[in-house]
C-alpha positions in Angstrom: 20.2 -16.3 -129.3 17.0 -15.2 -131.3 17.4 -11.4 -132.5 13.7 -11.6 -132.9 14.3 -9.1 -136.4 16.9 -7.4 -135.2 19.4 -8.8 -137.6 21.6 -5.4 -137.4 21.8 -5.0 -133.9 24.7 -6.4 -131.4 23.4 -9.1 -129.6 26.3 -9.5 -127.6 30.2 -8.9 -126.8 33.2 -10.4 -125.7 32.3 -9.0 -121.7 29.0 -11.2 -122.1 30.0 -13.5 -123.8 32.8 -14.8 -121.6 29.4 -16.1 -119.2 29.9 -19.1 -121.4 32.9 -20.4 -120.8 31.6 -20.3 -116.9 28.7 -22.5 -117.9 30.7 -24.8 -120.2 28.7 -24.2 -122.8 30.2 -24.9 -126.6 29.3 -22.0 -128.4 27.1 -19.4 -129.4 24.9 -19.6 -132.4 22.5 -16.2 -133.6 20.8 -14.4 -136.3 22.2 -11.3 -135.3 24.9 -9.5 -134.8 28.1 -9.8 -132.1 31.0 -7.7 -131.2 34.6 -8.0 -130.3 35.5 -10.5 -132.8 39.6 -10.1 -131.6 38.0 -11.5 -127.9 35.8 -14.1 -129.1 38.7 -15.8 -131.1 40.3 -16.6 -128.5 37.3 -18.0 -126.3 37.2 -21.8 -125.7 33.7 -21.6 -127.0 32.6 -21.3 -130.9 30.6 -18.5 -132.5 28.4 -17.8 -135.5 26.3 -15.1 -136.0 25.3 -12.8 -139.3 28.2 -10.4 -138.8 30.3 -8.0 -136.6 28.5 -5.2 -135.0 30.6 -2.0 -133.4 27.9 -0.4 -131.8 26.2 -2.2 -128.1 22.9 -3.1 -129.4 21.4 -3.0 -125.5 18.8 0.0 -126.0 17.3 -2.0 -128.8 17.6 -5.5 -127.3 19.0 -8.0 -125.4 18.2 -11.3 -124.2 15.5 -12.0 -121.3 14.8 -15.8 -121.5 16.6 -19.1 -121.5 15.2 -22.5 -122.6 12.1 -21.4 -124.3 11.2 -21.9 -127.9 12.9 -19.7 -130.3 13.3 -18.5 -134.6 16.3 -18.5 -135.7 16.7 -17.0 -139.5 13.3 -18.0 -140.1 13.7 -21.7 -138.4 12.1 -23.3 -135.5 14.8 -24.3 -132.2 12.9 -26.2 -129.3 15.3 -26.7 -126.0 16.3 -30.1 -126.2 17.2 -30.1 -130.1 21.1 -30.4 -131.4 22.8 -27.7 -133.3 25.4 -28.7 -136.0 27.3 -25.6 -137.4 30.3 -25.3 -139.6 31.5 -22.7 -141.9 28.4 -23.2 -144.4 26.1 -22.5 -141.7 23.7 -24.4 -138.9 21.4 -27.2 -138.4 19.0 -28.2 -136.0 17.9 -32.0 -135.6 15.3 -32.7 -132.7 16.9 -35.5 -130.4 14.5 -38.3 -132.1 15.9 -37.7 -135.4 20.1 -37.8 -134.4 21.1 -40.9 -135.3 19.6 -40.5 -138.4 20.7 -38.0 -139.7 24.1 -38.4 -138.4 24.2 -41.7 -140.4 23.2 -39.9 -143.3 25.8 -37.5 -143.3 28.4 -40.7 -142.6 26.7 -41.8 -145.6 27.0 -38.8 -147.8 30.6 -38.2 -147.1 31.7 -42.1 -147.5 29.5 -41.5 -150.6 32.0 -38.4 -151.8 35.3 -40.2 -151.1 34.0 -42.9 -153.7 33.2 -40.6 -156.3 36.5 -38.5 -155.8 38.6 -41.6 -156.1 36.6 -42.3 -159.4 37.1 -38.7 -160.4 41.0 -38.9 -159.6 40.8 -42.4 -162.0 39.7 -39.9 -164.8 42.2 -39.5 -167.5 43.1 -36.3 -169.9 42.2 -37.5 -173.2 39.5 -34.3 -173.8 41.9 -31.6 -172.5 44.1 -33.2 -175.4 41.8 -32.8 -178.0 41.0 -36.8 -178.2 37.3 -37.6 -178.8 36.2 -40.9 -178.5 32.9 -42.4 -180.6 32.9 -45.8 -178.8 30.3 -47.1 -177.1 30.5 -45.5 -173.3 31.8 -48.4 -170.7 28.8 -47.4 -167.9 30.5 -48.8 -165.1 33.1 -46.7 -165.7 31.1 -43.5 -166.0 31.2 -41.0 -163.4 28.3 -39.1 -161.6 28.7 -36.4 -163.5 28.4 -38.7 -166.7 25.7 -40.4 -165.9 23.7 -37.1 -165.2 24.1 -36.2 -168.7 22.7 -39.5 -169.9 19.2 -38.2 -168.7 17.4 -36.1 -170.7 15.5 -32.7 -169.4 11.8 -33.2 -168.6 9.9 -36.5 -168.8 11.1 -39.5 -170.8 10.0 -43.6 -170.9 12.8 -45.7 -169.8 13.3 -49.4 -169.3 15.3 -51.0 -166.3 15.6 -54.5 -165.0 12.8 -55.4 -168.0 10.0 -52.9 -166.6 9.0 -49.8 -168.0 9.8 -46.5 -166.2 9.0 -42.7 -166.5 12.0 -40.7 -165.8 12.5 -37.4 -165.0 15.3 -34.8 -164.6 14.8 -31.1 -163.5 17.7 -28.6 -163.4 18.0 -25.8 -161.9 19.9 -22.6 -160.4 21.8 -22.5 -163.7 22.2 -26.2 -163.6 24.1 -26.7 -160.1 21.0 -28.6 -158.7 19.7 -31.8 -160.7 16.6 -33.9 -159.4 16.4 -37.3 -160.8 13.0 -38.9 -160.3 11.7 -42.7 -161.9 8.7 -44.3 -161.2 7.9 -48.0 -162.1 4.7 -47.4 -164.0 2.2 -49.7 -163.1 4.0 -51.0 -160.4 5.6 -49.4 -156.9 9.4 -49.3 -157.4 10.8 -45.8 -157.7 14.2 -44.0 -157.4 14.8 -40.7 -156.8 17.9 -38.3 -155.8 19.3 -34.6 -155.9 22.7 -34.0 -157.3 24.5 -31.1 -156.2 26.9 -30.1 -158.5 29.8 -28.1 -157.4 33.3 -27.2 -158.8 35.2 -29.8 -157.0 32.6 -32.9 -157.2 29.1 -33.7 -157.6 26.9 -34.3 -154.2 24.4 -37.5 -154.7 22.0 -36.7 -152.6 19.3 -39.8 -152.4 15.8 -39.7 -151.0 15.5 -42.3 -148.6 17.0 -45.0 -151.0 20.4 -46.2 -150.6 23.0 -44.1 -152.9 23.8 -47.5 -154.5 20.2 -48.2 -155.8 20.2 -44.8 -157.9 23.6 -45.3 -158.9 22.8 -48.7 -160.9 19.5 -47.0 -162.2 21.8 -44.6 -163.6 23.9 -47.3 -164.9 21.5 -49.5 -166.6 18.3 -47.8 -167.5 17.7 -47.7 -171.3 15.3 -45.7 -173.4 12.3 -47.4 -174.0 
């Protein structure tokens, strides 16, 4: 449901809302507002909208059209497209793109149980004041590690015996990395995003297996 800039206004209730469980339909996904919150918990449907609203919003809005093209917080929603939502918040995928993108995300979170089992592999020795000046074992080193092996801004590396410029750009007070290398005269190139959270960091590649930026990571030296 498209609140068409009414953000603040009650799209909906509980007594309208319960048309969905007639229809079958899974949920209900807007931009707006919706009441009765104690009634839609216990509907067989789900729903996610900007916040809970006390007032009826009718005099200001309410809906007039099903199946049309819509915006919802600033995206494009054709009729026909899938909508993934969770606590973090909503996706659309047009129908061509599902398996895709649904392989991605298989992708991403076999890609996150790997790197929490290194993670849990980690051992104490900083927390007990132990530093170590040996050379680093690389295949050892987790996401996190290898990160910090990359220097901010542009740099000349070497990797497989061709000559590479790397990059690294971080950002939002370094919880967002971009990793970019390019082959120089040549067409190989590797490039990711690396979400870093509290819990883990989130390799995020572009359109290149997780694996490939991994060993990059691994092996590239300064040139």
């Amino acid at each position: 449901m498209a609140s068409n800039g009414y953000t603040e206004t009650s799209l909906a209730g509980g007594t309208k809302l319960s048309r969905l469980a007639n229809a079958g339909l899974a949920g209900v996904l807007t931009d707006g507002r919706l009441r009765d919150f104690d009634e839609l918990a216990v509907e067989p449907y789900a729903a996610w909208c900007s916040g809970e609203a006390v007032a009826w919003g009718g005099g200001e809005v309410t809906p007039f059209q099903a199946n049309v093209p819509v915006v919802i917080g600033g995206v494009g929603v054709h009729p026909g497209q899938y909508v993934l939502c969770d606590s973090s918040g909503a996706v659309f995928v047009p129908e061509v793109d599902i398996d895709a993108v649904l392989e991605a995300a298989h992708q991403i979170r076999r890609d996150d149980a790997d790197f929490r089992s290194v993670i849990s592999r980690e051992n104490g020795d900083a927390t007990h004041g132990t530093e170590h000046r040996a050379t680093p074992d690389l295949e050892s080193m987790t996401l996190g590690e290898l990160l910090e092996r990359v220097p901010e801004g542009w740099t000349r590396a070497i990797y497989n015996g061709r000559s590479y410029g790397l990059a690294r750009s971080t950002r939002a007070h370094g919880r967002s990395v971009t990793i970019s290398a390019r082959e120089l005269g040549g067409t190989d190139h590797v490039s990711a995003n690396v979400y870093r959270t509290a819990a883990a960091d989130h390799l995020r590649p572009c359109e290149i297996p997780p694996s490939k930026v991994v060993a990059f990571l691994r092996a590239w030296t300064p040139a």
